[in-house]
C-alpha positions as CSV (number, residue, x, y, z in Angstrom):
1,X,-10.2,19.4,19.1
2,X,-7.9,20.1,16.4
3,X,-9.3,20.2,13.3
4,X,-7.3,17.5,11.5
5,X,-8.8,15.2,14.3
6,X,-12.8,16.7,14.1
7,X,-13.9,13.5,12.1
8,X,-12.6,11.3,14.6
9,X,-15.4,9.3,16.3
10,X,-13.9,6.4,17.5
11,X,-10.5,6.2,20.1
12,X,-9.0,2.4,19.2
13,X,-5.7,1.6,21.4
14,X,-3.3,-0.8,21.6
15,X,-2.5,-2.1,25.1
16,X,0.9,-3.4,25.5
17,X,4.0,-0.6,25.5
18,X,1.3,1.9,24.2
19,X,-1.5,2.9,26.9
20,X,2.2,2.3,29.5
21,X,5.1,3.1,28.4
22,X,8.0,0.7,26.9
23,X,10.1,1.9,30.1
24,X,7.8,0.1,33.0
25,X,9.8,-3.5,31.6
26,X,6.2,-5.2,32.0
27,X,6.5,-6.7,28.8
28,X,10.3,-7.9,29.1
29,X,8.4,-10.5,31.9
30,X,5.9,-11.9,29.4
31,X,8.7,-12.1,26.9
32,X,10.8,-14.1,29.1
33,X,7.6,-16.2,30.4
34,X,7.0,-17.1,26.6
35,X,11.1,-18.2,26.4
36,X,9.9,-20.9,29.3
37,X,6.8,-21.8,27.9
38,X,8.2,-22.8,25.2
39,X,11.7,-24.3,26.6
40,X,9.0,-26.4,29.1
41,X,6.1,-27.3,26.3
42,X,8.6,-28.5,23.4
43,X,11.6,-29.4,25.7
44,X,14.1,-27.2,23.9
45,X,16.9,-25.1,25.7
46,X,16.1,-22.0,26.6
47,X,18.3,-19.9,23.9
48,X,16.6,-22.2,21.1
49,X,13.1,-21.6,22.6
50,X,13.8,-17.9,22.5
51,X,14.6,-18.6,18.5
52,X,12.0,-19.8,18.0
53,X,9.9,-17.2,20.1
54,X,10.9,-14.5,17.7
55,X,10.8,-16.6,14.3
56,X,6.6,-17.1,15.4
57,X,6.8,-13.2,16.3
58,X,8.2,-11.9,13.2
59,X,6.3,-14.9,10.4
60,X,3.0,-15.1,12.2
61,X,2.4,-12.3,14.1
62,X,2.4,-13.7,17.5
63,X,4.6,-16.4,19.5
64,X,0.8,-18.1,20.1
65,X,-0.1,-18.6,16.5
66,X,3.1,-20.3,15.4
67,X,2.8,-22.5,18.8
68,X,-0.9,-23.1,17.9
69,X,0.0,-23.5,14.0
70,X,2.7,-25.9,14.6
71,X,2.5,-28.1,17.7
72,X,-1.3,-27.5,18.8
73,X,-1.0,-25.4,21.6
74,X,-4.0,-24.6,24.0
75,X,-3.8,-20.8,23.5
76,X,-5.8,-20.6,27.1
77,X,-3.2,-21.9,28.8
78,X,-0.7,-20.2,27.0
79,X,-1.8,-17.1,27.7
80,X,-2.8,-17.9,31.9
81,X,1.1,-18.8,31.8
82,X,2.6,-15.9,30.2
83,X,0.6,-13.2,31.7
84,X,1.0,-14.4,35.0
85,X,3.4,-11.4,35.6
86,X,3.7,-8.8,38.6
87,X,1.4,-5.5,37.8
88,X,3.5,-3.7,40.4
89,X,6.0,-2.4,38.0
90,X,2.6,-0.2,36.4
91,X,1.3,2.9,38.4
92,X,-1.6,4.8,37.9
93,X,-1.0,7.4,35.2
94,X,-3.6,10.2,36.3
95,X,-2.5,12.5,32.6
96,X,-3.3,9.4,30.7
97,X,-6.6,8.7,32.5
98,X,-7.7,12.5,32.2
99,X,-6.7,12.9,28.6
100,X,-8.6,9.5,27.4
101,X,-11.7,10.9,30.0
102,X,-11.8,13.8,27.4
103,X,-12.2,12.2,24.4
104,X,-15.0,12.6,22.4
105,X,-16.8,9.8,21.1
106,X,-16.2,5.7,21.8
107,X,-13.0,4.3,23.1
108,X,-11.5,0.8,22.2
109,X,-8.8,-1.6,23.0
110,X,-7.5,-3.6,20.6
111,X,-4.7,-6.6,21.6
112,X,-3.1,-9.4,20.9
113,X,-3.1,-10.3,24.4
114,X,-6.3,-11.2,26.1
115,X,-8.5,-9.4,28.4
116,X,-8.6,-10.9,31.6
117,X,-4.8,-9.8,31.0
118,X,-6.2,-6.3,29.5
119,X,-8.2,-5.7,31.9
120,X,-5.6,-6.5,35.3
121,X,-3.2,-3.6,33.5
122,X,-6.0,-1.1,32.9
123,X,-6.9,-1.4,36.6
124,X,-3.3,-0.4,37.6
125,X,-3.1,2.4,35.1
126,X,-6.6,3.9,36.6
127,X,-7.9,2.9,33.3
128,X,-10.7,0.1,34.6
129,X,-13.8,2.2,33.0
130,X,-12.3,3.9,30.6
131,X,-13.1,1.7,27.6
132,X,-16.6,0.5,26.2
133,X,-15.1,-3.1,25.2
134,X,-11.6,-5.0,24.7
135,X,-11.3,-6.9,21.4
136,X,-8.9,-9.5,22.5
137,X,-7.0,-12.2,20.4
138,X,-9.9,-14.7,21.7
139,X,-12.4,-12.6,19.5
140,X,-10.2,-12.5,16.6
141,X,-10.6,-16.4,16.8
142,X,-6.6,-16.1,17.4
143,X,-5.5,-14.4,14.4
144,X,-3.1,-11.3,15.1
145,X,-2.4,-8.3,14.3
146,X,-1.5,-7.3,11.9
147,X,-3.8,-9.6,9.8
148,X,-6.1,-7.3,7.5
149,X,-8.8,-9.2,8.3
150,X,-9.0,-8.6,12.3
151,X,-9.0,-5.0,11.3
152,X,-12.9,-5.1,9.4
153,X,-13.9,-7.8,11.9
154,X,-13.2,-5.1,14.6
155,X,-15.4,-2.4,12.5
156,X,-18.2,-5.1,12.2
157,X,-18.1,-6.3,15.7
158,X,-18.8,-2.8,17.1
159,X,-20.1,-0.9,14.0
160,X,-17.4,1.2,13.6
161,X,-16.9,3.4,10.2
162,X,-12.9,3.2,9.6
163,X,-12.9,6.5,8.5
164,X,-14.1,8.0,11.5
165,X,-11.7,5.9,13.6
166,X,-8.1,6.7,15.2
167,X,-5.7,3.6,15.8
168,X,-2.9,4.2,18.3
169,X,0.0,1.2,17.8
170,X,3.6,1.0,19.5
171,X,4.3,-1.3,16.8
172,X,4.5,0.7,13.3
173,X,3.8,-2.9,11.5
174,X,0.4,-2.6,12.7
175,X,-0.7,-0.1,11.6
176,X,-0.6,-0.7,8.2
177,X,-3.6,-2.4,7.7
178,X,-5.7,0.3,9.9
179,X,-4.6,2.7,7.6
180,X,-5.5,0.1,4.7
181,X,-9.0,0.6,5.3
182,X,-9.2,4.7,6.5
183,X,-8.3,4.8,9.8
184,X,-6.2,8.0,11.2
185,X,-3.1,6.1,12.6
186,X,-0.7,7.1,15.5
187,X,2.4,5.4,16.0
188,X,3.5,6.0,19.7
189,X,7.3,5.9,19.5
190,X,8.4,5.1,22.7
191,X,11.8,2.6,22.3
192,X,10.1,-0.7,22.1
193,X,12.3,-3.2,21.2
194,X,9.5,-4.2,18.8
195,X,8.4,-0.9,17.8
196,X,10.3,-0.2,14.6
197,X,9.9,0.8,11.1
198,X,7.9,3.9,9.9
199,X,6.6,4.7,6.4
200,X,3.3,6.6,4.7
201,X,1.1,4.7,6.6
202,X,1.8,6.5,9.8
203,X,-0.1,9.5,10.3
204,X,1.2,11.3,13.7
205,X,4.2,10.1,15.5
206,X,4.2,10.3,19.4
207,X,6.3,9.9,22.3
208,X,4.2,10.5,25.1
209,X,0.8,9.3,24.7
210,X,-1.1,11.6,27.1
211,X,0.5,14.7,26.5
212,X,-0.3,14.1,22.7
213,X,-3.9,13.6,24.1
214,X,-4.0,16.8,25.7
215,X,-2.4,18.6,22.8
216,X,-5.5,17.5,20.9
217,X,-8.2,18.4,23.2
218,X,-6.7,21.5,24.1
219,X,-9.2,23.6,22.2
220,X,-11.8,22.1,24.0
């Protein structure tokens, strides 16, 4: 392993646009499911559900907590109904898969989504055993990223030390807090719509995920 990277003993990843890459348009579906969820739930038109889709994204962290905030919305349902997308745009990605199998140490996902969801597009990506657990926004008792507080209750669910822990976020916002508290952060720059933003809270910028894997194992 590199030696900037010898401390690291714990691998947490994002899920969405980060272990896939923005240009498989999985998450475009889920966007547009959300649009109708709303538009359906709140009887709106579609281009002021879609508003208001992005107004809960960008106050609250997620679309779900300014539904669940503001009109009392069942977040089980709401998540069976958005992630009830096709996984056939995802294909198994055998670099990823061997890079993440090298890893030293324990390896995490961390989402907003949930993990029946988690776990349907780890399958597809050849990823099904690759993680010990997935801390889903159902154990975050549906607070978001990037909330400090979901960041220690992740350390304290699973004993991790932040300091000996590597975050890997397609969305730069998120990492802010990770690096709050001592984690080694990775943005993976890959044109997300919602990736954005920079700043010194970033420690390595990526845009290919595996190969950047490799790159750090390659002593190994």
């Amino acid at each position: 392993m590199i030696a900037a990277l010898a401390h690291v003993r714990n691998w947490i990843f994002d899920l969405d646009n980060t272990l896939y890459p923005a240009s498989a348009n999985l998450f475009p579906q889920i966007d547009a499911r959300i649009s109708r969820y709303i538009a359906d739930t709140l009887g709106l038109p579609l281009d002021q559900a879609f508003a208001l889709q992005k107004r809960y994204f960008h106050e609250q962290g997620t679309t779900l907590a300014g539904l669940m905030a503001e009109h009392g919305v069942d977040p089980h349902e709401y998540l069976d109904f958005v992630h009830d997308v096709e996984m056939d745009v995802l294909e198994h990605d055998a670099p990823l898969v061997a890079a993440i199998a090298k890893l030293p140490g324990r390896k995490l996902v961390f989402t907003n989504g949930d993990a029946p969801y988690a776990r349907k597009v780890l399958g597809r990506l050849g990823l099904g055993e690759a993680f010990e657990a997935i801390h889903d926004i159902h154990a975050t008792n549906y607070v978001p990223k990037p909330q400090p507080a979901i960041y220690r209750g992740l350390c304290e669910a699973y004993d991790l030390a932040p300091e000996q822990s590597l975050f890997v976020e397609d969305m730069a916002r998120n990492l802010a807090p990770a690096k709050a508290i001592g984690m080694t952060t990775v943005w993976v720059n890959n044109g997300s719509e919602q990736a954005g933003g920079g700043g010194d809270y970033i420690d390595y910028t990526v845009t290919d995920l595996a190969r950047w894997l490799h790159d750090v194992m390659e002593d190994q």
